[in-house]
Structures are given as structure tokens and as C-alpha cells.
C-alpha positions in Angstrom: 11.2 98.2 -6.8 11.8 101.6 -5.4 14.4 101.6 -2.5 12.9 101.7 1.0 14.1 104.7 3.0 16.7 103.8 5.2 15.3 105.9 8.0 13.4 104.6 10.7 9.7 105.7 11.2 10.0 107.1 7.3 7.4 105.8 5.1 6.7 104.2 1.9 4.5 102.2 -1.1 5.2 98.6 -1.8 4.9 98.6 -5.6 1.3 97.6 -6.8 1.7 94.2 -8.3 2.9 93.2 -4.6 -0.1 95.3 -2.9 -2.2 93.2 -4.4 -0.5 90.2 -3.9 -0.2 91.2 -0.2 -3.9 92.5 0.2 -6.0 89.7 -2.0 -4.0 86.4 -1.6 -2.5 86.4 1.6 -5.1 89.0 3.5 -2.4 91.5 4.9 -4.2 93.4 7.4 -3.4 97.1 9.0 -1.1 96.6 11.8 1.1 93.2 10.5 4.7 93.1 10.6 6.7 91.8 7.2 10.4 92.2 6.2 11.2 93.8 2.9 14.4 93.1 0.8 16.1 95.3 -1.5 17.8 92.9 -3.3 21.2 95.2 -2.8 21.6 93.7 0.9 19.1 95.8 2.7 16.7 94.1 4.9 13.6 96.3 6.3 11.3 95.7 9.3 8.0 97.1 8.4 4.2 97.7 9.8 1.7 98.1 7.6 0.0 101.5 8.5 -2.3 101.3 5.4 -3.5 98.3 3.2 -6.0 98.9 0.4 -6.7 96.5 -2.4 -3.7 97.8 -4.7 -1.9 99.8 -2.1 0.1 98.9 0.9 1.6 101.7 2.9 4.6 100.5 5.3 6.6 102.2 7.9 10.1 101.7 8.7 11.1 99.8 12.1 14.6 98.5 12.2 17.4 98.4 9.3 20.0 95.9 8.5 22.1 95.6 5.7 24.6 92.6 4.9 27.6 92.5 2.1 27.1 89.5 -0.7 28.8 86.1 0.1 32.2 86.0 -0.6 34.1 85.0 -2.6 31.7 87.1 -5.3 30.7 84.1 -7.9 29.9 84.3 -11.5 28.1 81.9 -13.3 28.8 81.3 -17.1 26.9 79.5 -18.9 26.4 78.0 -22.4 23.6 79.0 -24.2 21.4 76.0 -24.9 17.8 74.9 -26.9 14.8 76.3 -25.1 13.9 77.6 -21.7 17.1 75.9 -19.3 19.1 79.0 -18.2 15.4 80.6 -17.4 14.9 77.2 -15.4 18.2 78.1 -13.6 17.4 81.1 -11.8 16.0 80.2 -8.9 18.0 77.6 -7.7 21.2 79.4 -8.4 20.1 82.3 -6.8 19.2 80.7 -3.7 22.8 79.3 -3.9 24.1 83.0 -3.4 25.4 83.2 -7.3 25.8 87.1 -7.8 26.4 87.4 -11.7 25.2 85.4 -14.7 27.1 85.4 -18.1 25.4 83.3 -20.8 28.2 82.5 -23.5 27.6 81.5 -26.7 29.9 78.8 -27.7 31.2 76.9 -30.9 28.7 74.1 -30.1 25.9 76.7 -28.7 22.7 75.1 -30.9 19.6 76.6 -31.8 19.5 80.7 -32.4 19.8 83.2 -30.1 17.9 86.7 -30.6 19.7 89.5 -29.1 16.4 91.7 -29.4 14.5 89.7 -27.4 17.4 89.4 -24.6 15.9 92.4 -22.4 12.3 91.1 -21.6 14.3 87.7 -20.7 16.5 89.6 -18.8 13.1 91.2 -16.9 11.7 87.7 -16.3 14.9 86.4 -14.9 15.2 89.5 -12.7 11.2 88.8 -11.3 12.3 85.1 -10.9 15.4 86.1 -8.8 13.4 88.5 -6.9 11.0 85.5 -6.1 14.3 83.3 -4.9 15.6 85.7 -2.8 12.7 86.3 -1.0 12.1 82.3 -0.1 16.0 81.8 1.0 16.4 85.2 2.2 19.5 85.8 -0.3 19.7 89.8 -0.1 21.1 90.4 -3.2 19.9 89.9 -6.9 22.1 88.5 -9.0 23.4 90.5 -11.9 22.1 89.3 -16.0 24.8 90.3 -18.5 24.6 90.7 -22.0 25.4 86.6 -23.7 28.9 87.3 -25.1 31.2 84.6 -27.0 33.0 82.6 -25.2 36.9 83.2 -26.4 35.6 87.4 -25.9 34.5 86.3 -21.9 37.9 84.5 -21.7 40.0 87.4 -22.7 37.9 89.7 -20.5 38.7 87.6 -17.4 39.4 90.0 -14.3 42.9 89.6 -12.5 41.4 88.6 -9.8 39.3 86.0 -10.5 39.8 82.3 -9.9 37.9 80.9 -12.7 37.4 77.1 -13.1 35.8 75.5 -16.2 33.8 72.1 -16.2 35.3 69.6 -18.5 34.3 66.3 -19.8 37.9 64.9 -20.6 40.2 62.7 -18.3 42.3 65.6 -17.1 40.7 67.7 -14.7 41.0 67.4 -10.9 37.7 68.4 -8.0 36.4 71.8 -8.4 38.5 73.2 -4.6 38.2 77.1 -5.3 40.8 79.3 -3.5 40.9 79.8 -0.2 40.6 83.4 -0.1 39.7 84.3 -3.1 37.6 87.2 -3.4 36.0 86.4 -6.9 35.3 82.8 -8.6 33.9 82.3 -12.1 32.5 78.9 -12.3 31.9 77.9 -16.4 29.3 75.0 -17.4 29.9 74.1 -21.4 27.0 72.9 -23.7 26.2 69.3 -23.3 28.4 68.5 -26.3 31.1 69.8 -24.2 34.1 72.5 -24.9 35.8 72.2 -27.6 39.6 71.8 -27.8 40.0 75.2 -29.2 37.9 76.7 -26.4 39.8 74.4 -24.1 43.0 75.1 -24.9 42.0 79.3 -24.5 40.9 79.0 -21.3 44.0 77.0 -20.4 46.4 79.9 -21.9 44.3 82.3 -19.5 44.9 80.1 -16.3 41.9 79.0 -15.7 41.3 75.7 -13.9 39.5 72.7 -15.4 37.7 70.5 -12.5 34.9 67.0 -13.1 31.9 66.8 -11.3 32.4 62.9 -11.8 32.7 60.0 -14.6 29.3 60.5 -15.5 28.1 63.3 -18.4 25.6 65.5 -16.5 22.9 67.9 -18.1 23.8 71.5 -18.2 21.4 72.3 -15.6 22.3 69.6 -13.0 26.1 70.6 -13.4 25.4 73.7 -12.8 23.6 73.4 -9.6 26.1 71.0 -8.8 29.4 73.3 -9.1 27.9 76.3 -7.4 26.7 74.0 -4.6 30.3 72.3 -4.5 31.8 75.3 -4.4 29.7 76.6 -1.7 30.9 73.7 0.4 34.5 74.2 -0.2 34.7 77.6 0.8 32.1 77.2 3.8 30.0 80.3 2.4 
């Protein structure tokens, strides 16, 4: 949506599709208080000084604006059959993820249509809209483009402390850095990394952590990391 002002007393249109959702579903009337979000860490107290069937006129009370939880987190995650990073969103927005990578790795199945990876990326945006307006999460989290997996490992930041979930006897709890002002979390296809992919990751200095002796889906160990990490780091 359009920015709200940042003044108070300045006014502005909620976008139509939430007019009407405002006006015909939940019966806003002329005179209600509600709290916009930005989803870039602005948070608006408004009062409705017009509300037609499709049109919702607001006027600015009181501003606030918070940063994103730190450490900033990315999420990368292996492409997989069907609908599951879709099914992802929500909960991993309301976790306070800020950036989604979907890799494509050597045991990615199914095919993946690059053409088609825009209106996805608009659906994921409107389901990340609707998560951050149930937890109160101020910020949407950001959809990049699905890149290989050896291309997201060599374009690591320096400043990153990336950890990578791993299905062999090695790796130690997932304890992110104290301090650390970026963590990339990485969840592999259910078949797991592969050695070669492994042993790339290793050479950048990324950490490999378990989630336990059991194999989990893709979707559960993701939840899972983010929310472990969340612990660890008291965010």
C-alpha cells in the first residue's frame, strides 16, 4: 500500500481491497480508531473521518516507528514439490524472519518456472502482509529471486553468521552469535545436502547445527530453527 503520511492530523485512503474489507465484513463505522502498519516499521494511530463501501478515509493521530529485530535473519530455503515455501510465510513472518532466499539445490525436485516467480512473489507478499498484521511484526519480509545454492554460498555477506541444517552425525545445537547483527539460517531438501554442497558451505565458514536424531520435514525444520534461534538470542 501507499505510505501513510508521517504527520499528525494529515490525511489519507486505505487502499480499496481493505475499504471494503473494513466497511462490509467487519462494519467500520465513522469515528473508530484502528492502527495501520507499513510493513517498513511504521505503526499509525488512525480515526476514520470517512467510510464508504470501497473507501475509508483515515486521519493521522500518533506515530511510532520501531527498527527490525536483530540480529537481521535470512531464511534459505530449498526449493521443494508443490505449495510448501507458500505454506511458510506466515508462520515465519510472525517469527520476525526479514528475508527469504529459495535455493535451488542438486536434490531440488520437481521444476521451477522462473516466469511465474513474480505473481508468487505477490501472493507471498499479501500473505506476509496478513502475518504481520495478526502478530504485529512491523516489517515485511523481503522475497528474493531462487538462486543456486553454491551461487548463495559464494555471495555470503562478511558479516553474516550463517548456520546450515544437516542430517549427518557432525553438527552441534543451532546457538547463533551473540551479537551478531545478521544470521542466515539454511533448511536443505528433505533428501538432505549433499556432500559437495556440504563441503562448500564448510570452506565458507558456515556452521552446521541438528534440530535432533529425528529427519524432520522441510517445513517443520524450518519453523523449528528460526524459533530456536529466536530463543537463543532472546529476540
Amino acid at each position: 500500500m501507499n505510505l501513510p503520511p508521517a504527520v499528525v492530523g494529515e490525511e489519507f485512503s486505505l487502499p480499496e481491497d481493505e475499504a471494503v474489507h473494513l466497511s462490509r465484513v467487519l462494519r467500520l463505522q465513522s469515528g473508530a480508531r484502528i492502527e495501520v502498519l507499513d510493513g517498513l516499521g511504521g505503526r499509525y494511530a488512525c480515526e476514520c473521518v470517512e467510510v464508504q463501501r470501497s473507501k475509508i478515509k483515515l486521519s493521522v493521530l500518533e506515530v511510532f516507528h520501531s527498527g527490525p529485530l536483530l540480529p537481521y535473519t535470512r531464511i534459505g530455503i530449498a526449493l521443494g514439490k508443490g505449495n510448501k515455501l507458500e505454506e511458510l510465510i506466515r508462520p515465519l513472518t510472525e517469527l520476525g524472519m526479514n528475508r527469504l532466499t529459495p535455493i535451488i539445490s542438486e536434490r531440488t525436485e520437481g521444476t521451477f518456472s522462473r516466469s511465474k516467480f513474480a505473481s508468487k512473489k505477490e501472493r507471498w507478499t499479501k500473505i506476509a502482509q496478513e502475518a504481520c498484521k495478526q502478530s504485529g511484526n512491523l516489517w515485511i519480509p523481503q522475497f528474493d529471486e531462487p538462486v543456486s545454492f553454491l551461487e548463495m554460498i559464494d555471495h555470503l555477506e562478511e558479516d553474516e553468521n550463517a548456520w546450515m541444517g544437516s542430517l549427518r552425525a557432525y553438527p552441534s545445537q543451532l546457538h547463533p552469535k551473540q551479537g551478531s547483527k545478521k544470521l542466515a539460517i539454511f533448511v536443505g531438501p528433505e533428501g538432505g545436502w549433499t556432500r559437495q554442497e556440504e563441503g562448500a558451505a564448510e570452506n565458507s565458514g558456515v556452521s552446521f547445527f541438528s534440530l535432533g536424531r529425528h529427519v524432520l520435514r522441510l517445513e517443520t525444520a524450518a519453523i523449528s530453527a528460526l524459533a530456536v534461534a529466536r530463543q537463543h538470542l532472546l529476540c
